[in-house]
N, C-alpha and C positions, 0 to 999 in steps of 0.2 A: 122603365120597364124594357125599352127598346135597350138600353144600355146591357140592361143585365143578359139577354141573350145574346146580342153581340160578342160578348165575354165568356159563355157559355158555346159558342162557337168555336172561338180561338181556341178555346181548351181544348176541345174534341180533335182538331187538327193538328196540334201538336201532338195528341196521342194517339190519333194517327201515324206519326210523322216516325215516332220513335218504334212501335212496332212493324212500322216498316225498313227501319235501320239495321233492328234485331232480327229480322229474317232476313236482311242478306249478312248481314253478318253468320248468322246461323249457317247459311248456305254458302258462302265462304269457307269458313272452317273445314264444311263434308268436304267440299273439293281440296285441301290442304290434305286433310287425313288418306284421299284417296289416292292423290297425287305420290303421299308418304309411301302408301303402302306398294302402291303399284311399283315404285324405285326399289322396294327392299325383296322384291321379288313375292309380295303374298298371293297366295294360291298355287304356287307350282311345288312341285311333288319333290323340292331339295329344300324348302323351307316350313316350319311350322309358324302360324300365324299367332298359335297359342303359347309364344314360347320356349316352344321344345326346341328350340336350335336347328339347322338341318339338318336332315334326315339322314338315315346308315343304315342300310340294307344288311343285315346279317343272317344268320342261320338260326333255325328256330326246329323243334322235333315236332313231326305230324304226328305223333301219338305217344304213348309213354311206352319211355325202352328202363330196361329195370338194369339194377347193378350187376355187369357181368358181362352182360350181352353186349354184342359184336356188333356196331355198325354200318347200317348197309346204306345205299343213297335214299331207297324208299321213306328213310324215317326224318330225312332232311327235306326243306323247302327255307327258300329267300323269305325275309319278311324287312318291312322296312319301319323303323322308328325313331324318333326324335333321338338327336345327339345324347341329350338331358337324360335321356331315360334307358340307355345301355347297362349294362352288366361289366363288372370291372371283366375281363377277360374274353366277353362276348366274339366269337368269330367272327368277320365278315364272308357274303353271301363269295365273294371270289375265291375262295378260302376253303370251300365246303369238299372238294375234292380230299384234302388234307386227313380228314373226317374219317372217310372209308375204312374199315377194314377195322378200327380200333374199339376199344372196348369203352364200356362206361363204368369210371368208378363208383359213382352212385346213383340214386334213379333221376330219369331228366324225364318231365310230365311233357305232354301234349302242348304246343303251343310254349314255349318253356324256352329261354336263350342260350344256347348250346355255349359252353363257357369252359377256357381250357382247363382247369384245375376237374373236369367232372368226364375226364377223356382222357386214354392213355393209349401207349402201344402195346402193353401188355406183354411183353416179349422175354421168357425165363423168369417167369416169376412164380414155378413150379414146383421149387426146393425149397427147405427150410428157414430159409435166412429171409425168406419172404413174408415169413409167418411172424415172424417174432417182433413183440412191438418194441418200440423206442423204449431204451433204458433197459430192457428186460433184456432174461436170457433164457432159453429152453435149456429145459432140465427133463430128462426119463427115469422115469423112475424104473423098477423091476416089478413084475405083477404073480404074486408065489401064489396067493389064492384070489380067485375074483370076486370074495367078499370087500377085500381091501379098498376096491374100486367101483363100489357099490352093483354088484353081479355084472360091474363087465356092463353097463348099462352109458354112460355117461357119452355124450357123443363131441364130438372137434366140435368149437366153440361152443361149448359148454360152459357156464362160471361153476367153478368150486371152491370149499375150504380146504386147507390139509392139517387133519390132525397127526399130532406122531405119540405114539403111546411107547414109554423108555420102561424095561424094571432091568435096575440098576443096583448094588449094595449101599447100603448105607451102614456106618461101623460107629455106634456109641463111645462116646469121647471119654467117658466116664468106668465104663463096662467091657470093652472092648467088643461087646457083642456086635453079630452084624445081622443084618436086617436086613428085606428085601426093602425097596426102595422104588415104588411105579408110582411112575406121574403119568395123567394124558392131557396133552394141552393143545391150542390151536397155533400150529408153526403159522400159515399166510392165510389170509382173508380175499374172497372174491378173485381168484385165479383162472386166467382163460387155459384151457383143455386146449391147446396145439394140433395133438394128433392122438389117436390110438391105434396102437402097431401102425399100418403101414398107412393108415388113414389122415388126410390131414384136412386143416381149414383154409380154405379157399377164402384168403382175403384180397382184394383189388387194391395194389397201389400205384399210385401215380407217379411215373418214372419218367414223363415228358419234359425236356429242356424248360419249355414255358410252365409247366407245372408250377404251384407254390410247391417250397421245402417242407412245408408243413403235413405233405399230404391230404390235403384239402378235400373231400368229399372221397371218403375211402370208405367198401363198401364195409357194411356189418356183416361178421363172420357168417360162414353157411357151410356147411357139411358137403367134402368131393372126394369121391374114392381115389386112390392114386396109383393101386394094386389092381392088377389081371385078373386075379383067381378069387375075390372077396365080394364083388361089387352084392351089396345086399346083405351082405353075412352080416350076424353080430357078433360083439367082442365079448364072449365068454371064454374065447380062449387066447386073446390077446394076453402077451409077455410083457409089455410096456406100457406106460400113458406117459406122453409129454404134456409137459407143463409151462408155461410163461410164468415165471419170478425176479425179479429183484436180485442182484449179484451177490448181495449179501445171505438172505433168502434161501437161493438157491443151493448157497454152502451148507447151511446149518439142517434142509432136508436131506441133501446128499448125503448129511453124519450117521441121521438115522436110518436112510434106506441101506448104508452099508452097515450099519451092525446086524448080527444073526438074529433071525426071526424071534427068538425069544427074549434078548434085550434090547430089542428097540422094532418097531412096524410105523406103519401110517395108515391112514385112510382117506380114499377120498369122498368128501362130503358136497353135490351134489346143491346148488342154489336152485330158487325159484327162477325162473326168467325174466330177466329184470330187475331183481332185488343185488341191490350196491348198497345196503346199509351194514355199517359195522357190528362189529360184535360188541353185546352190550353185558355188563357181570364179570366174571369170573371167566379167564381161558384156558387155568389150571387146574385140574384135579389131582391128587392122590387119595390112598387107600382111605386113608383117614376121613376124606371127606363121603367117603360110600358110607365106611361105616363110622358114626362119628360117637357112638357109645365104646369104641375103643381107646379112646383119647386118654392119654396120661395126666 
């Protein structure tokens, strides 16, 4: 009996013995980890402890500036954040003077990292050649009655269709008779509205060195008189509409606007806002199909 708790003794001591190993070993370790961190600099305001690499103070917007609007200092303030979590193009806060004066190609919200492709200088981008997008080319048309251009209604960035209505002869091969011959079909599909007469769309593009080529955050078109004597007017008696087309496009409306009003017109057809779906059916008519109990 004395044996067995003798035994039952020893036991208890050695496990003692090892819970006491494991806390300092335990307590070893914190001091290793703290020793670690203290060397790598954690807790000061140039390192993040979670990660984030250190820290980069850059510019940041106190409130939302919308596309267009001019940069003033009031809508900038420093903000600093982990390396890891910048903005490819993010300003830094030293940097923020640069800022002033220029415009924003698209909206930059509250709190938001001011970032170069979304900031320009804005500078002659007043005339035409500012409007017109990649690939395309402005084309004007002539405006004889302002039904053509739905009453003269359609505003700069506007989407339209343009149909072109032709009567043309047609001479049986057979008979030699000749015939009128009117088709109306859809020339281009979802066309931005440039300008009417002297009106144009005011779009922001990014013209800064650092800028991407791609124009990066350019704003969506918005309606700016350009003309003295109209501001407010509407276009019932506007002579033109320009148009963004396609070079190709752009030739084969040109054919029609120059034939006389009676063999060949157009019209412009007027989109939902918003709507980029194509056209679905049939984008030619003639007589035949109006009245289709004529048919031979």
């Amino acid at each position: 009996m004395a044996r067995s708790i003798a035994a039952a003794t020893s036991g208890s001591s050695r496990n003692r013995g090892v819970l006491m190993l494991a806390a300092v070993f335990g307590i070893l370790s914190a001091l290793l980890m703290f020793a670690f961190l203290s060397s790598k600099g954690g807790g000061s305001e140039k390192e993040s402890v979670l990660g984030g690499g250190p820290a980069e103070s850059v510019v940041v917007a106190t409130r939302d500036v919308s596309a267009g609007e001019k940069i003033t200092s009031d809508m900038l303030e420093p903000r600093s954040f982990p390396a890891s979590t910048l903005l490819a193009g993010a300003i830094l806060s030293k940097d923020s003077e640069s800022l002033i004066g220029k415009v924003a190609t698209s909206p930059i919200f509250q709190g938001e990292q001011v970032i170069t492709p979304k900031v320009t200088t804005y500078e002659g981008q007043n005339s035409i050649s500012w409007k017109v997008p990649d690939g395309m080319r402005a084309l004007s048309l002539q405006v004889p009655h302002e039904a053509w251009i739905a009453a003269g209604l359609p505003q700069p960035g506007d989407r339209v269709d343009i149909l072109a209505i032709t009567t043309l002869t047609r001479t049986d091969p057979l008979t030699g008779q000749e015939r009128p011959d009117v088709v109306a079909g859809y020339m281009a599909e979802d066309v931005e509205v440039l300008a009417v007469s002297q009106t144009l769309v005011k779009k922001v593009v990014n013209v800064d060195a650092k800028a991407k080529a791609d124009g990066t955050g350019a704003a969506p078109p918005a309606a700016v008189s350009v003309s003295s004597d109209d501001k407010g007017a509407t276009y019932e008696k506007a002579i033109s509409i320009t148009v963004a087309l396609p070079p190709d496009l752009a030739a084969k409306v040109a054919l029609v606007d120059a034939m006389d009003d009676g063999d060949g017109q157009y019209r412009i057809l007027p989109r939902q806002k918003g709507d980029a779906k194509p056209l679905s059916g049939s984008i030619t008519w003639s007589y035949d199909d109006i009245f289709p109990a004529k048919k031979k």
